[in-house]
C-alpha positions in Angstrom: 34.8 40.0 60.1 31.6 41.2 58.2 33.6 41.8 55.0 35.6 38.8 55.3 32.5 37.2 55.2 30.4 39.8 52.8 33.4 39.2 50.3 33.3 35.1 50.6 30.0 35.3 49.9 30.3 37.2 46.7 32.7 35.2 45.5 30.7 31.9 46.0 27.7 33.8 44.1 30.5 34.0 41.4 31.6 30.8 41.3 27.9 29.9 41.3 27.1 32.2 38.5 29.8 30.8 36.5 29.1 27.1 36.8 25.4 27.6 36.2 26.6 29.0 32.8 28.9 26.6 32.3 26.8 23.8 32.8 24.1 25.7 30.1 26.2 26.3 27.4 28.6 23.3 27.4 27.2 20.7 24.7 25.9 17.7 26.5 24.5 15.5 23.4 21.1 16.1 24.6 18.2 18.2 24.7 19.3 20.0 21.6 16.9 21.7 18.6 13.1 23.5 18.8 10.9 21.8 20.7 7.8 20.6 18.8 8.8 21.8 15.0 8.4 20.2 11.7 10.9 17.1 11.4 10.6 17.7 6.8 9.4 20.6 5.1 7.7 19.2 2.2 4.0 18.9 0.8 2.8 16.0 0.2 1.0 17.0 -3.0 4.6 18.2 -3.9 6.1 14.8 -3.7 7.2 12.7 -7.2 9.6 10.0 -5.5 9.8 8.2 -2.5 12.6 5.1 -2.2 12.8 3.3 1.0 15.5 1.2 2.1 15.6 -1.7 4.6 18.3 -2.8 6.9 18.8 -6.0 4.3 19.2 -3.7 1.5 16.2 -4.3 -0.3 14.7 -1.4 -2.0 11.9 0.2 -3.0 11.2 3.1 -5.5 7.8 4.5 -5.9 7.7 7.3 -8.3 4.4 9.3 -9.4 2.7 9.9 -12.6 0.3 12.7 -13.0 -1.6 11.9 -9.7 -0.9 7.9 -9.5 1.3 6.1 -7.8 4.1 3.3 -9.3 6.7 1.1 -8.3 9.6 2.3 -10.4 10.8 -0.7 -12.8 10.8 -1.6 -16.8 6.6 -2.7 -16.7 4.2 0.0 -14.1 3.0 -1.7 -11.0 -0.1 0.6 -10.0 0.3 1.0 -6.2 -2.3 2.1 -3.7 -2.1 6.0 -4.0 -4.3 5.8 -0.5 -1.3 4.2 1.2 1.4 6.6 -0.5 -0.3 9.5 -0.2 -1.0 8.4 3.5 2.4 7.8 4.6 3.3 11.2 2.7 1.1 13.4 4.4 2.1 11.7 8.0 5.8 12.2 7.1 4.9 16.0 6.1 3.1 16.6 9.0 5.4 14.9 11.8 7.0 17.0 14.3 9.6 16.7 16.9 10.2 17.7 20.2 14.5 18.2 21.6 16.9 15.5 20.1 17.0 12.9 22.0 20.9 12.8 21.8 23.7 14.2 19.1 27.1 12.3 20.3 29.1 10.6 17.9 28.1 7.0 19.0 24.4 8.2 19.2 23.5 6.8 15.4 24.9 3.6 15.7 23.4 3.2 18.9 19.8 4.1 18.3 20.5 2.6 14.4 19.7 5.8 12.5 23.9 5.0 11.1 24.7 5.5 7.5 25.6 1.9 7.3 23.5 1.2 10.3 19.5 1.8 9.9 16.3 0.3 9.8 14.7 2.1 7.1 16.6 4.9 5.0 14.4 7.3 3.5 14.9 9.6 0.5 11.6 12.0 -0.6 12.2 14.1 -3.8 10.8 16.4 -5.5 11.6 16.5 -9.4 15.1 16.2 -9.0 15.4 18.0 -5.5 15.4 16.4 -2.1 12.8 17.1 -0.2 14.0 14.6 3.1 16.5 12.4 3.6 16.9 10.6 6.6 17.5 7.2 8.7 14.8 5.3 10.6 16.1 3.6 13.7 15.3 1.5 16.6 11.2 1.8 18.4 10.6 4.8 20.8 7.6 3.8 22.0 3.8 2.7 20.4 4.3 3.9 16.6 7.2 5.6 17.2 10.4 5.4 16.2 14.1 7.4 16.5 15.0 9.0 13.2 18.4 11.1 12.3 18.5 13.4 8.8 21.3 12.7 6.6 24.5 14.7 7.4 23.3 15.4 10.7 24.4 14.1 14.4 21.2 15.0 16.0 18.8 12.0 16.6 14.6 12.4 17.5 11.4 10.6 17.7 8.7 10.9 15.5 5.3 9.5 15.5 5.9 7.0 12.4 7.0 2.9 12.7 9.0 0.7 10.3 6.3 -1.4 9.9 4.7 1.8 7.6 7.6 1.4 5.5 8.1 -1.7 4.0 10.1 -2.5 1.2 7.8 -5.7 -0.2 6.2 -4.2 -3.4 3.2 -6.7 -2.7 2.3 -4.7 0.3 2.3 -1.4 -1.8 -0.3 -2.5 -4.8 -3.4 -2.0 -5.1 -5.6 -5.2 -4.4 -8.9 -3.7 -6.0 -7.2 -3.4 -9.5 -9.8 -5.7 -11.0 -12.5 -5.5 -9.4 -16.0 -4.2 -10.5 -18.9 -3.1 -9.2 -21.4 -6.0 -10.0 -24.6 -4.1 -10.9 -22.5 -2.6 -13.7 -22.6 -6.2 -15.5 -25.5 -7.1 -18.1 -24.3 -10.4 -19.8 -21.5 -13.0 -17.9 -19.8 -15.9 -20.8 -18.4 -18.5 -18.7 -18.1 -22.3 -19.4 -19.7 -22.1 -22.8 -23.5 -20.7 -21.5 -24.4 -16.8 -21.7 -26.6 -15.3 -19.2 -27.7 -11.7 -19.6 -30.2 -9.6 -17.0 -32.9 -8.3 -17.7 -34.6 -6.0 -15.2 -32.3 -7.3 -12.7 -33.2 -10.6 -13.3 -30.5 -13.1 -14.8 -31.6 -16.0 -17.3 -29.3 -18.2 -19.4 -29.6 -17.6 -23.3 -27.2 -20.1 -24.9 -26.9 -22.2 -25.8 -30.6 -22.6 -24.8 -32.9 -20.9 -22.9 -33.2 -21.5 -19.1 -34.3 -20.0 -16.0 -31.5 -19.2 -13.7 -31.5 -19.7 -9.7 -30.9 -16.1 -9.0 -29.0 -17.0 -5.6 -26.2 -19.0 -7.5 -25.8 -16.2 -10.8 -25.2 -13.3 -7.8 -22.9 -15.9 -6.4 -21.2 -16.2 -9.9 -21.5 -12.5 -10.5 -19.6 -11.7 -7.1 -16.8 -13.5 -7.9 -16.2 -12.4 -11.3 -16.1 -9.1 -10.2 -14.4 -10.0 -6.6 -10.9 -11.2 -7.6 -8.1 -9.8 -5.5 -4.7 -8.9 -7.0 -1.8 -10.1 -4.9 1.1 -9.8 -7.2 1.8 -8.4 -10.2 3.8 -10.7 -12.8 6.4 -9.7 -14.9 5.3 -10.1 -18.5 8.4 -11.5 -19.9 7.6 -14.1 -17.4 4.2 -15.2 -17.9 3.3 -14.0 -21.2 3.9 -17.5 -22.9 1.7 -19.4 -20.5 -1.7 -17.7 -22.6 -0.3 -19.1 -25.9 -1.9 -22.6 -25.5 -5.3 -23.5 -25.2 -5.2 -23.6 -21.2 -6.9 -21.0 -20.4 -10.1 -19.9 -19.4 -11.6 -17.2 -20.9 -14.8 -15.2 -19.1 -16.5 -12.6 -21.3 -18.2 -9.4 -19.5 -20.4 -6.6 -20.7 -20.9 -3.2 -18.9 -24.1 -1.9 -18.5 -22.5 1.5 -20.9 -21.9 -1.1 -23.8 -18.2 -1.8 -22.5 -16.9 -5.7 -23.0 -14.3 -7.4 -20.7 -12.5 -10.5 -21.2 -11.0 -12.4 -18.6 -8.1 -14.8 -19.2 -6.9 -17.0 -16.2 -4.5 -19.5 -16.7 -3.1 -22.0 -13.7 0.5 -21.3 -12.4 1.9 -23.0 -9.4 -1.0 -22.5 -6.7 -2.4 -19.8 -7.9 -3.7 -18.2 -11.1 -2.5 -15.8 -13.9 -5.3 -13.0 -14.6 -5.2 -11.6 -17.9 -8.0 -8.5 -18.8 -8.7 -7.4 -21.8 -8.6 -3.8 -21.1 -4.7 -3.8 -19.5 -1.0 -4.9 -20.2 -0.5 -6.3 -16.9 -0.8 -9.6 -15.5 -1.8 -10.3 -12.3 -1.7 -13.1 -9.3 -5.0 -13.8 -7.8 -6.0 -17.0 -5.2 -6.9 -20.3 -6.2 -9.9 -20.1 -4.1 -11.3 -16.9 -6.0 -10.8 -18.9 -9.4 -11.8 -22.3 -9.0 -15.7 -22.0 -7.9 -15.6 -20.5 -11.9 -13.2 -23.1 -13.8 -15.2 -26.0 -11.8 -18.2 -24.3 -12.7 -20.9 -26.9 -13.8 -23.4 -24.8 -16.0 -26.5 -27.0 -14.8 -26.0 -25.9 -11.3 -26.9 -22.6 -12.0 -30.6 -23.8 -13.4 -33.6 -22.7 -11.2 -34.9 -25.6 -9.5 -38.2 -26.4 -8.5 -37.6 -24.9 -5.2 -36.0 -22.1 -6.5 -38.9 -21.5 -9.1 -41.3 -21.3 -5.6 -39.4 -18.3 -3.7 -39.9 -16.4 -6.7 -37.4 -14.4 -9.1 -37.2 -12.1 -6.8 -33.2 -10.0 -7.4 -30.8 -11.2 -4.6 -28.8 -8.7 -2.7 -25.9 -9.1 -3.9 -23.3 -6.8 -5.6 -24.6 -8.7 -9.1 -28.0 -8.0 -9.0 
């Protein structure tokens, strides 16, 4: 009776055996890959293309010259490097724990599918690919499923779609045209000239006049202030400067350097033209018009200006 029951027993501890390897090795779709590894092997400093993809289609190439960043079209579009490099780095650096799933179905249904995606991804390096993959549905707060190209295995990583869009607008660099306002010595706008003098500003034609220095730091800001929002194609805008539209601001640096401004009215906004660059660029009506309404006698010093001294203003202009 003993070994009846010795033997039954050895032979459930072999059944057991058996299905606990069974149910270890069999693929299940899940819980597959090193936990907490590198999702790309790339460096970021490495990187000379990125195109991103949206689930609409539209596209968007960046491609990098010597250590700046440009959309990749006929005219450059300077884009922030920050914002590149940022998303770069975080991409380089993100790791991954087990796949979340690898069945067949499991692309379309998290949409990390070759015809089925949020974003689609493709880093390179020179000519090689660096990563290539599909960004899918939300995983959470900032992250999102994501599946490599040519493989079944889908994970999260800590990166939304939202840090990947496809509008060039969100990519450029708004500070293009701005300056540092102490750089400026001498500001032509609206047929006056005012130049500073141990950061004090006075007008010097067409005649000579004492300045409130509130309203020139005022002036000064916003000359220095303007904000890019789009970038124009020439072809496109290039014809609006050949009238006698536009108004023209002339700057000089405090190293001897001279700066025109052209800005010429399109739609509701304005065309900015600098001297020193090819590009054209989109900046708000509200930037623009304090300087085309400009009335030069409202920058006079007034009595009551005269009494609180000429004291510089802290502004960036002063």
């Amino acid at each position: 009776m003993i070994k009846k029951i010795t033997y039954a027993a050895a032979i459930l501890l072999v059944i057991q055996v058996g299905l606990t390897l069974f149910l270890n090795t069999r693929p299940t779709g899940l819980e597959v890959g090193q936990p907490d590894s590198f999702f790309s092997r790339f460096s970021q400093g490495d990187v000379t293309s990125l195109t991103i993809t949206d689930d609409d289609g539209n596209k968007l190439a960046l491609a990098r010259k010597n250590s700046d960043w440009f959309i990749d079209r006929d005219y450059p579009v300077p884009v922030d490097n920050t914002m590149v490099n940022t998303l770069l780095e975080k991409l380089a650096k993100a790791r991954t724990g087990l796949a979340v799933a690898t069945s067949s179905g499991s692309a379309r249904r998290f949409a990390t599918a070759d015809d089925d995606f949020n974003r689609h991804v493709i880093v390179k390096k020179q000519q090689d690919v660096a990563a290539d993959f599909y960004l899918g549905t939300s995983a959470g707060l900032r992250q999102s499923h994501v599946r490599k190209s040519g493989e079944k295995a889908v994970f999260t990583i800590a990166i939304s779609d939202f840090e990947m869009s496809t509008a060039e607008d969100d990519w450029i660099d708004k500070n293009l045209v701005k300056i540092d306002g102490h750089q400026l010595t001498e500001i032509g706008v609206r047929k006056i000239v005012l130049k500073k003098t141990d950061a004090i500003w006075e007008q010097t034609e067409p005649e000579t006049a004492a300045l409130d220095q509130d309203k020139v730091g005022e002036l000064v800001d916003t000359v220095t202030g303007f904000t890019v929002r789009h970038i124009f194609n020439p072809a496109e805008v290039s014809s609006l400067f050949a009238g006698a539209t536009a108004e023209h601001i002339a700057i000089t640096l405090d190293n001897g350097n001279k700066l025109t401004y052209s800005l010429v009215k399109k739609d509701d906004s304005y065309v900015l033209k600098t001297s020193d660059s090819d590009l054209y660029f989109e900046v708000p009506p509200w930037q623009v018009e304090p300087l085309v309404e400009l009335d030069p006698e409202q920058l006079k010093a007034t009595a009551k200006s005269k009494d609180s001294g000429a004291e510089p203003v802290a502004s960036s202009g002063t």
